[in-house]
MIKOL-639749 format. One record per residue (C-alpha): x, y, z; residue number from 1. Coordinates in nm, 4 decimals, decimal comma. Example, Ala and Ser with C-alpha at 12.3 -4.5 7.8 and 13.67 -1.06 7.14 Angstrom:
% MIKOL-639749
[[1,2300; -0,4500; 0,7800]; 1];
[[1,3670; -0,1060; 0,7140]; 2];
***
This chain:
% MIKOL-639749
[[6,4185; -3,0188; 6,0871]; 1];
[[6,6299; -3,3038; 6,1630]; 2];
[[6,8358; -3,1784; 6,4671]; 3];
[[6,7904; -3,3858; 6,8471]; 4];
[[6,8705; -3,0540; 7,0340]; 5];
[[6,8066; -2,6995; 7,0258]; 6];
[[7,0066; -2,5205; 6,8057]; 7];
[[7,2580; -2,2381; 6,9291]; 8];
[[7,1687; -1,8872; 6,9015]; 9];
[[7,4262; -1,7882; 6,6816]; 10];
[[7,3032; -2,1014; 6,4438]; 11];
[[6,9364; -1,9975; 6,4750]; 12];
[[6,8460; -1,7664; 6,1542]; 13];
[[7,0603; -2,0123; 5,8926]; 14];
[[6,8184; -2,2488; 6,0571]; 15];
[[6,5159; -2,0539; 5,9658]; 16];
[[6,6378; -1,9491; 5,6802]; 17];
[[6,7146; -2,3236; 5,5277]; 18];
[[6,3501; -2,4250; 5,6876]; 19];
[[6,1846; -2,1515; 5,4952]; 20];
[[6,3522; -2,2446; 5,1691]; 21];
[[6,2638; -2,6027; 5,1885]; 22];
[[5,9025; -2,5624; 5,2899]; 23];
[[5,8719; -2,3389; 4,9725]; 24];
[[5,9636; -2,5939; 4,7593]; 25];
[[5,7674; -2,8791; 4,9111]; 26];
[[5,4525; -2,6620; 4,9028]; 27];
[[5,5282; -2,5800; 4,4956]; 28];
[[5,5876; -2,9209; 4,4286]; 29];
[[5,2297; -2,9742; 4,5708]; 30];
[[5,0426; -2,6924; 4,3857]; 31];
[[4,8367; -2,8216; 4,0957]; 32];
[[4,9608; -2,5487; 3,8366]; 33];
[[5,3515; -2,7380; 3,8765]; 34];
[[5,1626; -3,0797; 3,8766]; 35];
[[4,9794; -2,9879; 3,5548]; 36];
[[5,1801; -2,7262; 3,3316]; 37];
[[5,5139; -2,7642; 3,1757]; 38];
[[5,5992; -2,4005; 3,2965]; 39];
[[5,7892; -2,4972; 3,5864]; 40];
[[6,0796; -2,2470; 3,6880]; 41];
[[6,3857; -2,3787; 3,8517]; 42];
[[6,4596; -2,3309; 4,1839]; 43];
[[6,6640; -2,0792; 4,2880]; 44];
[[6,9831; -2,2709; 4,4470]; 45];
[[7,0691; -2,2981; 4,8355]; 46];
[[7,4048; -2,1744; 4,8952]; 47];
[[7,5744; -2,1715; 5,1968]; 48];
[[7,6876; -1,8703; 5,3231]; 49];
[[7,8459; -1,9906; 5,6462]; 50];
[[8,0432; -2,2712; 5,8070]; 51];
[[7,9088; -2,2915; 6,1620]; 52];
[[8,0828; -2,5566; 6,3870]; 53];
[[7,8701; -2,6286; 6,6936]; 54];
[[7,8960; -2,9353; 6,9545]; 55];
[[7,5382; -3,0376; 6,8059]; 56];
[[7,5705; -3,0204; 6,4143]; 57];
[[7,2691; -3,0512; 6,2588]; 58];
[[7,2868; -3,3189; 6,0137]; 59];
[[7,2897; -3,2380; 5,6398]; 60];
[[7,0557; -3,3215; 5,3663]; 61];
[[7,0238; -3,2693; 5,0335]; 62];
[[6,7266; -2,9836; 4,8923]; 63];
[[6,3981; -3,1681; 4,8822]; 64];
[[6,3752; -3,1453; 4,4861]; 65];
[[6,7169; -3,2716; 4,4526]; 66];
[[6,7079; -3,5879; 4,6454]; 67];
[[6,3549; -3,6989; 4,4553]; 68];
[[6,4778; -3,6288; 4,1333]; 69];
[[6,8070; -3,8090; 4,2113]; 70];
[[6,6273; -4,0990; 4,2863]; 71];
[[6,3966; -4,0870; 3,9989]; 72];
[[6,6739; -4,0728; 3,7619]; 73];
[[6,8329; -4,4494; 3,9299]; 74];
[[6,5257; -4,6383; 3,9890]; 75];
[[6,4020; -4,5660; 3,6573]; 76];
[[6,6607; -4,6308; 3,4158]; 77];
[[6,5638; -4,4707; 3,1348]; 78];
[[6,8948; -4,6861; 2,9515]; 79];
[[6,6986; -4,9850; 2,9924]; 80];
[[6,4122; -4,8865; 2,7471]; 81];
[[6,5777; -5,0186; 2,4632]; 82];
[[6,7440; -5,3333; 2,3811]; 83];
[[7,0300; -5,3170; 2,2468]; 84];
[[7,0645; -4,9708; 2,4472]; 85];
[[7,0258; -4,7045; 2,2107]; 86];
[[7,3160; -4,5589; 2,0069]; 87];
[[7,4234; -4,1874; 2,0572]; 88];
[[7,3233; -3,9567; 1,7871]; 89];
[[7,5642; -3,9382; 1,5368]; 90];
[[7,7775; -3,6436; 1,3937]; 91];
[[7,5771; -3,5893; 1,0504]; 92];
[[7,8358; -3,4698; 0,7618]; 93];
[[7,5834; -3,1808; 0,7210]; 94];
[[7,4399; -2,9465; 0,9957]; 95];
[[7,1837; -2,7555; 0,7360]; 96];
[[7,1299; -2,8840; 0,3748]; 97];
[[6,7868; -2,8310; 0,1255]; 98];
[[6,5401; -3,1208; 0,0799]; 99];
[[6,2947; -3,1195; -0,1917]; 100];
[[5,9620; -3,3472; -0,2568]; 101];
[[5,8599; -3,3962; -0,5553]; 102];
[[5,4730; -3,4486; -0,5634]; 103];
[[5,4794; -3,6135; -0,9499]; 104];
[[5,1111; -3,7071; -1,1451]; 105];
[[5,1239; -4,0636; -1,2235]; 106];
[[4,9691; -4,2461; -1,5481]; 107];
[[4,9458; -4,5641; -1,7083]; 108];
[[5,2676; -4,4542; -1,9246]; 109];
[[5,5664; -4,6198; -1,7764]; 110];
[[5,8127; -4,4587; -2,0238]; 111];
[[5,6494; -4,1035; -1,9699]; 112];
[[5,6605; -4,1698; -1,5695]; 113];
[[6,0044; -4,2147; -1,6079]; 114];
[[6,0901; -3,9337; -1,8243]; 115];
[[5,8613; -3,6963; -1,5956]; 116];
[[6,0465; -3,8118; -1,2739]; 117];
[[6,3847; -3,7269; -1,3945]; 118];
[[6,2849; -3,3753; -1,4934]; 119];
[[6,1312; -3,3313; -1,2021]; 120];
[[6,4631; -3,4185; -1,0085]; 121];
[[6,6659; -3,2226; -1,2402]; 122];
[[6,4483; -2,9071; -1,1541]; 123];
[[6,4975; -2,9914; -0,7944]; 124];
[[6,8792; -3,0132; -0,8432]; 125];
[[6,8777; -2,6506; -0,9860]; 126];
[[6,6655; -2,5524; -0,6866]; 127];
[[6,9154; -2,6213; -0,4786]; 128];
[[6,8135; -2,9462; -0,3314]; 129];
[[7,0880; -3,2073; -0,1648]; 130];
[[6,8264; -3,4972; -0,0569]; 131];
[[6,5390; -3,5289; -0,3563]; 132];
[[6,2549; -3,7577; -0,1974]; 133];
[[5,9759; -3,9393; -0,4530]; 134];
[[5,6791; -4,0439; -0,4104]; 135];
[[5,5278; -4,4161; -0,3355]; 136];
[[5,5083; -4,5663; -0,6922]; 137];
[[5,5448; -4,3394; -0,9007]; 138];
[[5,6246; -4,5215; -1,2103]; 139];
[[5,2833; -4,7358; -1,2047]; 140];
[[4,9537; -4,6579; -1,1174]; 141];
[[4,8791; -4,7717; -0,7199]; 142];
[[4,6547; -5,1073; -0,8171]; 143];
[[4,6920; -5,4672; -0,7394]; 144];
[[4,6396; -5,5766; -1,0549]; 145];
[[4,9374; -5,3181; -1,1969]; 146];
[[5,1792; -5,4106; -0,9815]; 147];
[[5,2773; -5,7158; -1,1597]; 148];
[[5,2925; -5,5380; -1,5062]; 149];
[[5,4806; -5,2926; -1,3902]; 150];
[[5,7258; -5,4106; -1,1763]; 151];
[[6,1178; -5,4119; -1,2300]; 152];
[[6,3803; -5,7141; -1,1590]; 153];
[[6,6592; -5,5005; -1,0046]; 154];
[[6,8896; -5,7272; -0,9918]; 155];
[[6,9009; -5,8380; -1,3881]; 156];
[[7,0420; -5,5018; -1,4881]; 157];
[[6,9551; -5,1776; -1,6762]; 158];
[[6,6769; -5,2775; -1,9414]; 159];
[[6,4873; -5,4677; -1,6729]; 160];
[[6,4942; -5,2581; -1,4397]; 161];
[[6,4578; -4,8357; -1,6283]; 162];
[[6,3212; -4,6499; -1,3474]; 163];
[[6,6244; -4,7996; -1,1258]; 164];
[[6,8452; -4,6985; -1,3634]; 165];
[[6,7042; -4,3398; -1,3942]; 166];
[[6,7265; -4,3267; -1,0709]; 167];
[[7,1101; -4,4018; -1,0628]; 168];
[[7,1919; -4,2082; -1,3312]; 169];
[[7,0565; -3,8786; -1,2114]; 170];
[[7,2058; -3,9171; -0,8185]; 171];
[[7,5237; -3,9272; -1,0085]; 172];
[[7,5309; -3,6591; -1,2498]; 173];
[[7,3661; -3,4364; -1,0678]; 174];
[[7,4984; -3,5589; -0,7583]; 175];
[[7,2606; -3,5354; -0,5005]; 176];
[[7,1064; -3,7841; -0,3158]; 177];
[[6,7839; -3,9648; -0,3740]; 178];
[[6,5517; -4,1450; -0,1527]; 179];
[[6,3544; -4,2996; -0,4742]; 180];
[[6,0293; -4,3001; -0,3949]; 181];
[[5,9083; -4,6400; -0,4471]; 182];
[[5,8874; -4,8769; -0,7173]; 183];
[[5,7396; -5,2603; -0,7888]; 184];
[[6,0190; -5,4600; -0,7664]; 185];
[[5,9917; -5,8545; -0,8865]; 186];
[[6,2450; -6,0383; -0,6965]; 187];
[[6,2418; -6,4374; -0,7999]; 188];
[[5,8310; -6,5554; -0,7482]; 189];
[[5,7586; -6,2475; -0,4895]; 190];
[[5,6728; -5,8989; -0,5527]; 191];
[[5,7791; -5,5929; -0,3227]; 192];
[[5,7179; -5,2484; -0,2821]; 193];
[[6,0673; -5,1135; -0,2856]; 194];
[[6,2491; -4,7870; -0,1897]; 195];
[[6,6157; -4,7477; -0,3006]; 196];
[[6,8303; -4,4886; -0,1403]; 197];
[[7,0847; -4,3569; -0,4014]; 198];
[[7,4029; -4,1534; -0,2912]; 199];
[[7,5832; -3,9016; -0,5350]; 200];
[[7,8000; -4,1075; -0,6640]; 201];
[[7,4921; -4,2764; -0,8239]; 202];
[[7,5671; -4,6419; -0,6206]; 203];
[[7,2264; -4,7903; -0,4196]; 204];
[[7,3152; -4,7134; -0,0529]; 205];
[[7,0070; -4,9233; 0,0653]; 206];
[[6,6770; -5,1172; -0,0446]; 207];
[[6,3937; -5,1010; 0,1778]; 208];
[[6,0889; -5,3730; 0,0766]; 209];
[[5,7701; -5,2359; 0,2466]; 210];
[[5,7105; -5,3905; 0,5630]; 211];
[[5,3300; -5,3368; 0,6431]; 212];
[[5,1147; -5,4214; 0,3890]; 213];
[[4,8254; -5,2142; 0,3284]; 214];
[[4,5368; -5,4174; 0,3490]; 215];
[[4,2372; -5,2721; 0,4819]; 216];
[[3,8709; -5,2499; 0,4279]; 217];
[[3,6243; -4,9782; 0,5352]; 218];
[[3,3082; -5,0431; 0,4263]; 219];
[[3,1533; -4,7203; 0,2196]; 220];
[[3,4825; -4,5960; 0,1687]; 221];
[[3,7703; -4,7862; 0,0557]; 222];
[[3,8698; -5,1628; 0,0219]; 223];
[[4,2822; -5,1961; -0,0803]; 224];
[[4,4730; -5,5481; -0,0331]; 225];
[[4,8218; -5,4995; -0,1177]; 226];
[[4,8807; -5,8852; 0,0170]; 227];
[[4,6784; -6,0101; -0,2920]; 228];
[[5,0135; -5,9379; -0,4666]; 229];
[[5,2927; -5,8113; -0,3012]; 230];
[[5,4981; -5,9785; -0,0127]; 231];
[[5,5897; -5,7746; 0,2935]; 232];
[[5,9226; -5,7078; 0,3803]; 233];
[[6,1653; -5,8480; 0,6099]; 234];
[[6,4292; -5,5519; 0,7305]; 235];
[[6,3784; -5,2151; 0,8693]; 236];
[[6,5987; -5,0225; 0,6704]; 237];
[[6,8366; -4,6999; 0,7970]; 238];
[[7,1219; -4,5732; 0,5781]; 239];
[[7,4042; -4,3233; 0,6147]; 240];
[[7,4304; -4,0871; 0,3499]; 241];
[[7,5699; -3,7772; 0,2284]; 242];
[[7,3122; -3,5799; 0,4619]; 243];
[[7,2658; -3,7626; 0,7401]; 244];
[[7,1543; -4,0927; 0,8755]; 245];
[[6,8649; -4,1945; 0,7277]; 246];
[[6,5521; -4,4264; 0,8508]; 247];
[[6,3295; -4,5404; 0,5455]; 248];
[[5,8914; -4,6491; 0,5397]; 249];
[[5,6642; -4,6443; 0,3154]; 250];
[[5,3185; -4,5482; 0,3514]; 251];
[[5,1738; -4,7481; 0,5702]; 252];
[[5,4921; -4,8242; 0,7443]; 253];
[[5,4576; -4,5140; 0,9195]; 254];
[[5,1403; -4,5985; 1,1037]; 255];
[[5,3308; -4,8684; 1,3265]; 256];
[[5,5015; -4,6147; 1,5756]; 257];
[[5,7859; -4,8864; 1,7132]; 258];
[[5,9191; -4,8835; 1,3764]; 259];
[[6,0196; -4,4708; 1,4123]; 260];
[[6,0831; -4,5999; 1,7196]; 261];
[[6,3858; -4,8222; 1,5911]; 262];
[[6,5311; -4,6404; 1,3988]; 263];
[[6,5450; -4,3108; 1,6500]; 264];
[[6,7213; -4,5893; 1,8518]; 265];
[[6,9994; -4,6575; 1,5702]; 266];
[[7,0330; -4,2585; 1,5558]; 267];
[[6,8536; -4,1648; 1,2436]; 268];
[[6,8330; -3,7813; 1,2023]; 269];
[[6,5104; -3,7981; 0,9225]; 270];
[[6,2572; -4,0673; 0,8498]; 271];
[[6,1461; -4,0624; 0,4932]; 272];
[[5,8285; -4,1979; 0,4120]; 273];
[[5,6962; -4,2076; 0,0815]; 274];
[[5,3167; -4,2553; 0,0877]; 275];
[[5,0117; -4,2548; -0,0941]; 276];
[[4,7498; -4,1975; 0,1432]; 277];
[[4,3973; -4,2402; 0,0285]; 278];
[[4,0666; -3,9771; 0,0635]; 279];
[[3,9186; -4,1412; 0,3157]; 280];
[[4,2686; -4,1712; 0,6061]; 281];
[[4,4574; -3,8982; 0,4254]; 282];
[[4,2355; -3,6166; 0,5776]; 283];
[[4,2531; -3,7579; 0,9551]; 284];
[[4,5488; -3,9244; 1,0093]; 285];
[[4,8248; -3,8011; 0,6906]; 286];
[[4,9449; -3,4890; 0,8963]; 287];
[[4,8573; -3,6179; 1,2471]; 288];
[[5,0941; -3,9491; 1,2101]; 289];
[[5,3815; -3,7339; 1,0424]; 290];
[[5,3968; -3,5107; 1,3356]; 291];
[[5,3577; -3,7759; 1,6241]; 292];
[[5,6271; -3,9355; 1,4773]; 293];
[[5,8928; -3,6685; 1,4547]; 294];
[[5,7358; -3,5326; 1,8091]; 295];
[[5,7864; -3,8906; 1,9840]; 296];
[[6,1292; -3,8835; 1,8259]; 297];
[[6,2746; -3,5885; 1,8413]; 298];
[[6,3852; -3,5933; 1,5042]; 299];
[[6,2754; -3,4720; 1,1095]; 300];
[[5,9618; -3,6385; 0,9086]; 301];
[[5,9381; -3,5846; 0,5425]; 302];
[[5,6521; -3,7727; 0,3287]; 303];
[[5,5947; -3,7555; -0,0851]; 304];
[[5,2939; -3,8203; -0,1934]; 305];
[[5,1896; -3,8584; -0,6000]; 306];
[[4,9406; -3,6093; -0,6760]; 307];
[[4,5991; -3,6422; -0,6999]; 308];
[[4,3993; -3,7891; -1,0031]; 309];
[[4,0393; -3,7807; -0,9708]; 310];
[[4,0213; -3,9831; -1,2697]; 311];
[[4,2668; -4,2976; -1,1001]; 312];
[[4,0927; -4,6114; -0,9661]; 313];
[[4,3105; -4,5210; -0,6358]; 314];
[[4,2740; -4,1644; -0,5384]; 315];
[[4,5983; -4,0195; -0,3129]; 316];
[[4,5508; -3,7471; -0,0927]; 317];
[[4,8679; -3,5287; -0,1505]; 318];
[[5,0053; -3,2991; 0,1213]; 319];
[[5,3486; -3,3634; 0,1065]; 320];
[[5,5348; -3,2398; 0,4171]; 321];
[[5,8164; -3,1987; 0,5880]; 322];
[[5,8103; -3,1854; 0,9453]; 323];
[[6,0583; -3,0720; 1,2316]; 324];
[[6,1458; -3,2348; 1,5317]; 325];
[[5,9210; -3,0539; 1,8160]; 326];
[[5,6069; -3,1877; 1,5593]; 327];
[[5,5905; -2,8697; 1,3542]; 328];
[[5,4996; -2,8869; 0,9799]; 329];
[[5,8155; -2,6738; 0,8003]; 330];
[[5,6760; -2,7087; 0,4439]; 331];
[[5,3801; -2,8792; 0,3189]; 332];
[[5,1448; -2,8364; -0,0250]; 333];
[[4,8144; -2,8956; -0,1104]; 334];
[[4,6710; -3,1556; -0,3836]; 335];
[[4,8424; -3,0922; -0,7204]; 336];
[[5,1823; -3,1926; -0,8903]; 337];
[[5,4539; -2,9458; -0,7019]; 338];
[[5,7806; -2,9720; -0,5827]; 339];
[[5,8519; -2,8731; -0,2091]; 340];
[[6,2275; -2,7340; -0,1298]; 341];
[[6,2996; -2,6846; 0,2004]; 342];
[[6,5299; -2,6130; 0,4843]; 343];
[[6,6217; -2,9174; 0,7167]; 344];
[[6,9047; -2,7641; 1,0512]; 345];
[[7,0032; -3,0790; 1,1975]; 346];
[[7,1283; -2,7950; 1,4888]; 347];
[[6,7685; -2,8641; 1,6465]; 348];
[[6,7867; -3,1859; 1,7362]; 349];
[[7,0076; -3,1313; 2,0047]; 350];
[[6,8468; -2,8446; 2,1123]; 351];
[[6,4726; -2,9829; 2,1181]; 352];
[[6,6213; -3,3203; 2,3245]; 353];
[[6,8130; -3,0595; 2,5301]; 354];
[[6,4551; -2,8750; 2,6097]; 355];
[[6,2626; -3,1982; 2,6594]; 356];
[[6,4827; -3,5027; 2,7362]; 357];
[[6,2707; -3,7751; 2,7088]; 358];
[[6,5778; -4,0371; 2,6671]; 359];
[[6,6254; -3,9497; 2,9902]; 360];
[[6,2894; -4,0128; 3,1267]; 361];
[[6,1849; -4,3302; 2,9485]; 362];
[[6,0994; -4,6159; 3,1911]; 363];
[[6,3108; -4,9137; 3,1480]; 364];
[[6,1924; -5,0524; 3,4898]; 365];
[[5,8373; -5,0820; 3,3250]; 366];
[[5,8644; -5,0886; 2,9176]; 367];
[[6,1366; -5,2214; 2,6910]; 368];
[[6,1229; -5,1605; 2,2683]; 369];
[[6,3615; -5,4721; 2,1202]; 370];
[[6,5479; -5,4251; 1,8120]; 371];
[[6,5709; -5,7573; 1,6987]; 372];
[[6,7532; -5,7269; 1,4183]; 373];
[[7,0654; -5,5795; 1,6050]; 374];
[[7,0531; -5,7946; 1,9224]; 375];
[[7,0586; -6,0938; 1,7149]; 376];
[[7,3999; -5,9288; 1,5383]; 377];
[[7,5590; -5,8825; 1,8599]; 378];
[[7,5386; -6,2462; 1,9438]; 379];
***
């Protein structure tokens, strides 16, 4: 204790009491099992029972738990770990609302791509779907050299650019909202790998262009160099839409974590990452990224994948799946052409932040995660 002089008698057992109380929870802060489980209880609370007015007060502290954690919370400033500061999470116009993936077989038929993808959405539509996800280029088979043949000039209008159009056309009839996969997209002398985000009034609510490029080269296993003819893209994309706010990747995107990162930052409630992961990754690291993202983030993860066609000369891995935000896999598939419908309750990510508040924890004194993009608007 603090005091300079013996306590009165009459002060004595609040004395021993408080003494007793604070040893306990110096001593459980010390024990291993609080240092190294997440079961912690909370400590019951100190009240006090009596005023006691004595020449020699004692002076008063705070609990011992109380004061460290206090000055945890300042010194760290968990505010500071992102720059611009992040945003609060946004009001989404929907609390619960169906999503559906639609796991399409792809050929060398453009026309028949096309045609398949709309009745796929259409089916989703009558499942009840709101959001309709597709998968990474689905209108083309996933080669280098079929990019270029394949790809569409969005800007030049409906007959160069028919899976666009599709793609419109069904948002707004059916009107739902469509996160369209991705397409080749020829824009001037460059080629992309494009996702456009379609609302249900059919207009494009946003156009991501695939930032990573998925070059890589295993030896054994699998050589791909999408650099040989697309060009990577310059703009994370995140778009407000009908059911919520919405970050966009594709594929390989979702392998660079301060991406997800971003755009939990900018308040996205669901990253949608249409991907074509290969035989070789798709086994280790399909699942595992998909649920380290939505874990770190506290928010949803859903992938589409194409199905897989043993007979391709690029071999996807399937597994669609939609994840929640505490990293557990809500709906997911196997291999073959499918279409997932599930249940997203935006309700939960509150709730999980609530349980485990890592915004509050970060450490801005020691790591920072720059949005570029939106400091450079704010000057």
């Amino acid at each position: 204790m603090l005091c300079h002089t013996s306590p009165p008698p009459n002060l004595q057992p609040h004395l021993d009491n408080r003494f007793h109380n604070e040893m306990r929870i110096a001593l459980s802060l010390l024990r291993p099992s609080a240092l190294l489980t997440s079961s912690i209880q909370p400590f019951p609370r100190i009240t006090k029972t009596k005023t006691f007015t004595t020449p020699n007060p004692c002076p008063v502290r705070l609990p011992l738990h109380r004061l460290r954690f206090t000055t945890m919370a300042s010194a760290y400033k968990p505010e500071a770990a992102r720059v611009p500061p992040a945003v609060e999470l946004p009001t989404p116009p929907v609390t619960n609302f169906m999503i559906a993936l639609c796991q399409l077989s792809v050929t060398s038929d453009k026309p028949r791509n096309i045609r398949h993808a709309r009745k796929a959405i259409e089916e989703a539509a009558r499942k009840g779907a709101q959001l309709i996800v597709l998968p990474e280029v689905w209108n083309s088979p996933y080669l280098s050299d079929s990019f270029p043949v394949y790809a569409e000039d969005i800007e030049a209008g409906v007959d160069a650019a028919p899976s666009f159009s599709m793609l419109s056309e069904a948002a707004k009839q059916l009107k739902v909202t469509i996160v369209g996969g991705s397409i080749p997209e020829r824009c001037g002398d460059h080629l992309y790998n494009t996702c456009c985000v379609f609302g249900t009034d059919g207009q494009l609510m946003g156009k991501h262009q695939k930032i990573h490029l998925f070059d890589i080269d295993i030896p054994g296993k699998i050589t791909f160099m999408e650099s040989k003819t697309l060009t990577g893209g310059q703009t994370p994309t995140i778009v407000d839409t009908e059911v919520g706010r919405i970050g966009i990747g594709i594929c390989y995107d979702i392998r660079f974590q301060e991406l997800a990162m971003l755009y939990a930052a900018r308040g996205a409630h669901l990253l949608c990452y249409p991907g074509a992961f290969n035989m070789t990754t798709g086994p280790l690291h399909w699942e595992l990224l998909q649920r380290a993202r939505a874990a770190d983030n506290q928010l949803y993860v859903a992938t589409c994948s194409p199905a897989r066609d043993t007979s391709a000369g690029y071999i996807a891995w399937g597994h669609s799946t939609v994840v929640g935000p505490f990293g557990e896999v809500l709906a997911t598939t196997e291999h073959e052409e499918t279409i997932i419908v599930t249940e997203i309750d935006y309700s939960l990510l509150e709730q999980r932040r609530t349980h485990l508040p890592l915004g509050k924890q970060r450490r801005g004194d020691l790591y920072q995660l720059v949005d570029v993009q939106r400091l450079s608007s704010q000057k």
